[in-house]
MARLOMI-566522 format. One record per residue (C-alpha): y, x, z. Coordinates in pm, whole numbers, plus 50000, padded with zeros to 5 digits. Layout:
N
{{Y,X,Z}};
...
END
This chain:
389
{{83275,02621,39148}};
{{83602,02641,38948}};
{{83713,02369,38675}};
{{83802,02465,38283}};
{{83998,02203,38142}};
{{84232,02022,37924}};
{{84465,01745,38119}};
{{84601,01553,37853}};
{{84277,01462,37672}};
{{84073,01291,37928}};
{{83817,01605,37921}};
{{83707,01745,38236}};
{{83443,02019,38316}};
{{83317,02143,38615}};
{{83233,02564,38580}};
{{83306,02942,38690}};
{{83529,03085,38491}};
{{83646,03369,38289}};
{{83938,03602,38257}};
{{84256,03758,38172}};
{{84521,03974,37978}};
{{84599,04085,37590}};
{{84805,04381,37447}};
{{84601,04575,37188}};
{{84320,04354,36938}};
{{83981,04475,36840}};
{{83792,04356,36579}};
{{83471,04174,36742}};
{{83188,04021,36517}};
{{83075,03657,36448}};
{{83067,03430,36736}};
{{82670,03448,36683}};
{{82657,03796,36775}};
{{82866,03738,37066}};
{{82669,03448,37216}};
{{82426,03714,37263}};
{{82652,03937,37472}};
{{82767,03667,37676}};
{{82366,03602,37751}};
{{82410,03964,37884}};
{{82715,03901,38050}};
{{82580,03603,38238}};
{{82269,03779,38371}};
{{82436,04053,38491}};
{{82653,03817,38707}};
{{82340,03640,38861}};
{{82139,03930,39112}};
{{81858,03754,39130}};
{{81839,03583,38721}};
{{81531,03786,38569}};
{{81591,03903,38217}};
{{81254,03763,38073}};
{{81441,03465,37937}};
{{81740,03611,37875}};
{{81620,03898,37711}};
{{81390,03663,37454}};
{{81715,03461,37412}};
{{81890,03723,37332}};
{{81712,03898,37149}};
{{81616,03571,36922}};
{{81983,03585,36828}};
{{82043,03925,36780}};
{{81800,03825,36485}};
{{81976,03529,36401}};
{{82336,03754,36364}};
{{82121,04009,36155}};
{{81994,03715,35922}};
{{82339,03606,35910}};
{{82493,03907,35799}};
{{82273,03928,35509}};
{{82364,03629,35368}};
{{82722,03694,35446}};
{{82827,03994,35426}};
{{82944,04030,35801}};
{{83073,03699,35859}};
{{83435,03607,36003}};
{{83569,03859,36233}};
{{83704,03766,36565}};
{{83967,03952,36744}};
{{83989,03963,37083}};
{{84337,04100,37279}};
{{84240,04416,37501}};
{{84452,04349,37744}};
{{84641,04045,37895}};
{{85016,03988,37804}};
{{85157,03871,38163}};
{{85541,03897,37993}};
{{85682,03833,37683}};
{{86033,03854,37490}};
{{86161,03620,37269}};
{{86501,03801,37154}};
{{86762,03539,36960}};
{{86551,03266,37107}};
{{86810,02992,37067}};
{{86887,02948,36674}};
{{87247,02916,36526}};
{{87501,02894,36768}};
{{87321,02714,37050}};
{{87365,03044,37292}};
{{87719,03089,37224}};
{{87853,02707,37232}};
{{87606,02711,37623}};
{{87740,02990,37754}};
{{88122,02905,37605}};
{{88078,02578,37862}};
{{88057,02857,38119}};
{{88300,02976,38017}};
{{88568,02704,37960}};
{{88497,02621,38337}};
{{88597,02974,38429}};
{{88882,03066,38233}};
{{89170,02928,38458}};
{{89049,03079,38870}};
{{89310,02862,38985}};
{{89269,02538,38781}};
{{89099,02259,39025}};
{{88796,02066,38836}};
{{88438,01905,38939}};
{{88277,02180,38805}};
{{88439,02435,39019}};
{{88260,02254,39329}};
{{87890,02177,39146}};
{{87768,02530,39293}};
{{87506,02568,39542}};
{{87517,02928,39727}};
{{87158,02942,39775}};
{{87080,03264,40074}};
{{86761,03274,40216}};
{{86836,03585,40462}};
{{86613,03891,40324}};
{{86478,03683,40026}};
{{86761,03495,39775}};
{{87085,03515,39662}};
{{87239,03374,39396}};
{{87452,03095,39296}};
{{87251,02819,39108}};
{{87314,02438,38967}};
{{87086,02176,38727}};
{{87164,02278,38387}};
{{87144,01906,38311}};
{{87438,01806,38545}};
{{87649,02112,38396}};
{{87671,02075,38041}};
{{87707,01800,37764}};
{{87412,01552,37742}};
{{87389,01668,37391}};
{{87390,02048,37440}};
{{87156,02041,37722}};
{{86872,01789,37538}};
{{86914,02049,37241}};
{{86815,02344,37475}};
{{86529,02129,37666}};
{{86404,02041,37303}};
{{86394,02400,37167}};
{{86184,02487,37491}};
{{85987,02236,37458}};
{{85894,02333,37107}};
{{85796,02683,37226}};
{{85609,02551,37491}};
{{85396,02341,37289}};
{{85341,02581,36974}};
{{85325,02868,37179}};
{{85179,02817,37504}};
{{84955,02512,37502}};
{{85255,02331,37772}};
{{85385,01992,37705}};
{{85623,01974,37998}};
{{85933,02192,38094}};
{{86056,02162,38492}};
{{86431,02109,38498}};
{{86658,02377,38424}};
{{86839,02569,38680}};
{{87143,02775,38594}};
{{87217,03062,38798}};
{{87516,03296,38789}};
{{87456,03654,39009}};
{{87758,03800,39115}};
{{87832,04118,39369}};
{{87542,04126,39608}};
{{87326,03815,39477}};
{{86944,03946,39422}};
{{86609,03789,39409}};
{{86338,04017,39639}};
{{85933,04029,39549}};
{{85825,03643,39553}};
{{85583,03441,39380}};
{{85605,03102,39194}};
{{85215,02978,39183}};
{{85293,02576,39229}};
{{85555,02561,38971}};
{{85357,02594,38650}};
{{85109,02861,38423}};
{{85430,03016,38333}};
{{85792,03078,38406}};
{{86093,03109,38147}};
{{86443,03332,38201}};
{{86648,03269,37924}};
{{86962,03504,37929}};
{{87370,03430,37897}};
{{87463,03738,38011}};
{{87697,03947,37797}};
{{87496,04184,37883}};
{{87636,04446,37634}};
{{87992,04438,37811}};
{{87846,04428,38184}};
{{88083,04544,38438}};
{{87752,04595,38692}};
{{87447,04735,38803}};
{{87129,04580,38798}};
{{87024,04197,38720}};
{{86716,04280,38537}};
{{86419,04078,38609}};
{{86127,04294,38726}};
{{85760,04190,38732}};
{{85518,04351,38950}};
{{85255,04538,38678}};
{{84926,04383,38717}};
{{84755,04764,38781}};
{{84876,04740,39134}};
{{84745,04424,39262}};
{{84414,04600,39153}};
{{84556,04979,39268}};
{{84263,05131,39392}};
{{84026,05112,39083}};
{{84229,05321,38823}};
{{84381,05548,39132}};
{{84490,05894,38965}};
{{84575,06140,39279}};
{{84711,06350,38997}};
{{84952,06068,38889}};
{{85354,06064,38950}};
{{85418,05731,39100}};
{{85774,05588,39056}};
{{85883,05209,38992}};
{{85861,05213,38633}};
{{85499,05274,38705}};
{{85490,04971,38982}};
{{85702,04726,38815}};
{{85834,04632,38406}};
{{86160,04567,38408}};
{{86326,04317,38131}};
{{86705,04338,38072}};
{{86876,04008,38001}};
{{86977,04061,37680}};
{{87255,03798,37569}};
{{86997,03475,37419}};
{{86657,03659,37559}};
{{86404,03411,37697}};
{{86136,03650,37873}};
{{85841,03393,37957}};
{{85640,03566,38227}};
{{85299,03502,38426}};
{{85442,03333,38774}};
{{85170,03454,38967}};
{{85255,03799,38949}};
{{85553,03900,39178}};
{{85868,03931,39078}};
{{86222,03940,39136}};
{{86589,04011,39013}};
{{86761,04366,39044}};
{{87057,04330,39306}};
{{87398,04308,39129}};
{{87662,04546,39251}};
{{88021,04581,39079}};
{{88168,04257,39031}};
{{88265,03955,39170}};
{{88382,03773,38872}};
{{88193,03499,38797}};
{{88242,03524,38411}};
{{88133,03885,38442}};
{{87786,03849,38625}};
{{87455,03752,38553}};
{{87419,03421,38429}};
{{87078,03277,38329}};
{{86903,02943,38250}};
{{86547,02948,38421}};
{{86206,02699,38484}};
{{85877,02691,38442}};
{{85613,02570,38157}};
{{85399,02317,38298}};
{{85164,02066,38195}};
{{84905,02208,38015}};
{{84803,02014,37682}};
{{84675,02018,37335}};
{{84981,02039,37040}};
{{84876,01916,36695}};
{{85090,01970,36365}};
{{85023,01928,36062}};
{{84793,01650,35854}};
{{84510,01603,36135}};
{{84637,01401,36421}};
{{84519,01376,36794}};
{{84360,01050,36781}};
{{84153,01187,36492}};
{{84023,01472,36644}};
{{83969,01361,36967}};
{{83630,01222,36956}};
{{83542,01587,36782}};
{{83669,01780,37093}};
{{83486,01533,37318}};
{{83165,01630,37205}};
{{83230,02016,37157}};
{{83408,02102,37453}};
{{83137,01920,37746}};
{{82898,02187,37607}};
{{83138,02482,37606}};
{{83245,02409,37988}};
{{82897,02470,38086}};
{{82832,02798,37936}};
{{83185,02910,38039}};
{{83014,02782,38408}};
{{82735,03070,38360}};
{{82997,03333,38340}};
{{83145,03541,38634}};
{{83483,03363,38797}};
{{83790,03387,38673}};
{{84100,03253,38683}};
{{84444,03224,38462}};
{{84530,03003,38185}};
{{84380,03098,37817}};
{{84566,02961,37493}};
{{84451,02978,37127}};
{{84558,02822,36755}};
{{84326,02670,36534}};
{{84403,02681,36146}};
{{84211,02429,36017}};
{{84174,02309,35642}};
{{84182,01962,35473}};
{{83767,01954,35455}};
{{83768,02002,35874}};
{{83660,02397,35888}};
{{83827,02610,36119}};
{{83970,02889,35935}};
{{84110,03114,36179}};
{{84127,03145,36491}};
{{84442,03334,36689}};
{{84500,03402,37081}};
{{84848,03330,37207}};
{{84890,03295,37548}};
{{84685,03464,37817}};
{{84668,03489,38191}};
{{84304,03496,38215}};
{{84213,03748,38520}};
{{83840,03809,38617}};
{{83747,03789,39009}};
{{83624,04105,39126}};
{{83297,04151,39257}};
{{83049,04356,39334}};
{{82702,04395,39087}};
{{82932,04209,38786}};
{{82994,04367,38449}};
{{83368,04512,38403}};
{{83642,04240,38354}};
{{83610,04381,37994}};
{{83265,04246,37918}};
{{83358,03959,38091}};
{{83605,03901,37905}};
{{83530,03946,37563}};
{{83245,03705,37686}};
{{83444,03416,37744}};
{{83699,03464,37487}};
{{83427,03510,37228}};
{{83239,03202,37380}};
{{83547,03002,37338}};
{{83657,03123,36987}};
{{83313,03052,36835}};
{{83265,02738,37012}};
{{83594,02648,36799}};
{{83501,02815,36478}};
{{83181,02636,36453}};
{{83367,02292,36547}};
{{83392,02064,36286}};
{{83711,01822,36235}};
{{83738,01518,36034}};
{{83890,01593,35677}};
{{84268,01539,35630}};
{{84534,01513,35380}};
{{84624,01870,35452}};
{{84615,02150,35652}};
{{84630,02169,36035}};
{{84681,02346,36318}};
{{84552,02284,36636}};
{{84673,02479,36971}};
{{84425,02486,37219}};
{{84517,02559,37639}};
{{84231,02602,37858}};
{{84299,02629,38253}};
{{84097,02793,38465}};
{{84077,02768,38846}};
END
């Protein structure tokens, strides 16, 4: 049994869950209609379920959906991501000058190799023979109080809006010089996902490598889309990002990953320098004229049911993130996917991860379409994070 939750509202559910990834969108049809695939879905997962019930269930609301779209004209179309997005770029992620006035700290400390400060000695040399290398300190500790609570408050904003995470670990800085690397590792207890935002004048680089490279998801699974005819190189095991001066590529931590080995300088103020952490704590973000304390008794009655037909659908595991747009009567209006890490658990006799897929999401996005939320002053929106394990 695997749990599908939200932390900061006291919800919990116990259930099997569901799945992962999102690149291309296709246009699915009314939750209605998918109810009745998930039906599908779920029978398929169970050897011994017997499709009399199912079958009559389904079938009953394959009538429904047809009723509906008379009277509707189609209904609302949900889309649902093809594919997971395990990394993401945010390019000129800090606004204004923020990037500049961080990495001009850096700087400032730097620009006299034989002046004798604090800051020269805050460094920890952190080898792990065969693993790390790098030179790393708290970003809190290193720059102005104010500077640093601006950065922590921009990634916090992300977080929330973006992800569905309310909490940000501390910041490491880390500066990569001649030699420093990070080899294939994983950072599962940290958090649903990891953050490298960039200070590197990247442009003007006196080295090789210091790009962060993330192991493509295709190869943890390499045997089921095996092409004999197929040239196989890194670019095919592995995406690479390039730390582009005030890039913040958020990634999926599970996946492994590691940092190019620098060769070509030992400068300090010519390396790699990034700010990196990890988005944790998984929670609800409301903005607009709806608060949290108003809608909470509404999710505490819709999501109880939703666990339990999420717990009829093959395992799965990842972390699942959508935005509600929500008008000033209560109706959900839209619904859009943001973050996804949601990865089905293979298995024999089980439908593809596709199906089982588009099940879940299209369980969870109608659940949320047909919720209704108290009326407000104004529009909402509502983002939604749902964990699964």
């Amino acid at each position: 049994m695997q749990s599908c939750h939200h932390r900061p509202l006291s919800f919990s559910a116990s259930g099997q869950p569901h799945v992962y990834r999102p690149t291309s969108l296709r246009s699915a049809p009314s939750a209605l209609r998918y109810r009745a695939r998930a039906i599908a879905v779920s029978a398929a997962g169970r050897p011994n379920a017997t499709s009399s019930g199912e079958g009559q269930l389904q079938q009953q609301l394959r009538e429904e959906v047809e009723q509906e779209e008379e009277e509707t004209g189609g209904g609302n179309d949900i889309e649902i991501p093809a594919k997971a997005t395990h990394v993401t770029m945010v390019d000129g992620f800090l606004a204004g000058t923020a990037a500049e006035d961080l990495r001009g700290v850096f700087d400032a400390h730097h620009a006299e190799p034989r002046r004798v400060h604090e800051y020269r000695f805050v460094w920890d040399y952190w080898h792990v023979p065969g693993q790390y290398t790098l030179l790393r300190t708290p970003a809190a500790d290193y720059f102005p109080k104010e500077q640093y609570d601006d950065l922590e408050a921009a990634l916090l904003t992300y977080a929330r809006r973006e992800l569905g995470c309310a909490g940000v670990t501390p910041v490491w800085l880390s500066c990569y010089v001649d030699g420093c690397r990070q080899e294939l590792h994983a950072d599962v207890p940290h958090g649903p996902w990891a953050f490298v935002l960039s200070l590197t004048r990247w442009e003007a680089r006196r080295f090789t490598g210091g790009e962060t490279f993330v192991m493509r998801p295709e190869v943890l699974d390499y045997w089921r889309g095996f092409d004999a005819d197929a040239v196989v190189e890194r670019g095919s095991l592995v995406q690479q990002v390039e730390p582009l001066f005030n890039r913040m590529t958020v990634f999926d931590p599970r996946l492994p990953h590691g940092v190019s080995i620098v060769e070509g300088t030992r400068d300090p103020r010519e390396g790699r320098l990034v700010l990196h952490g990890w988005f944790n704590e998984p929670a609800p973000f409301f903005s607009g004229a709806l608060t949290e304390e108003a809608a909470e008794p509404t999710l505490a009655a819709a999501l109880p049911p939703l666990y339990a037909a999420l717990a009829e659908l093959p395992r799965a595991r990842g972390m699942l993130t959508l935005r509600l747009t929500v008008n000033p009567r209560g109706a959900v209006e839209k619904v859009a996917w943001l973050a996804d890490s949601l990865v089905p658990s293979p298995g024999d006799e089980l439908p593809s991860p596709t199906e089982i897929r588009d099940a879940i999401m299209l369980e969870i996005a109608g659940t949320m379409m047909d919720t209704a939320f108290p009326a407000a002053e104004g529009p909402s929106e509502i983002t939604m994070p749902f964990m699964f394990d």
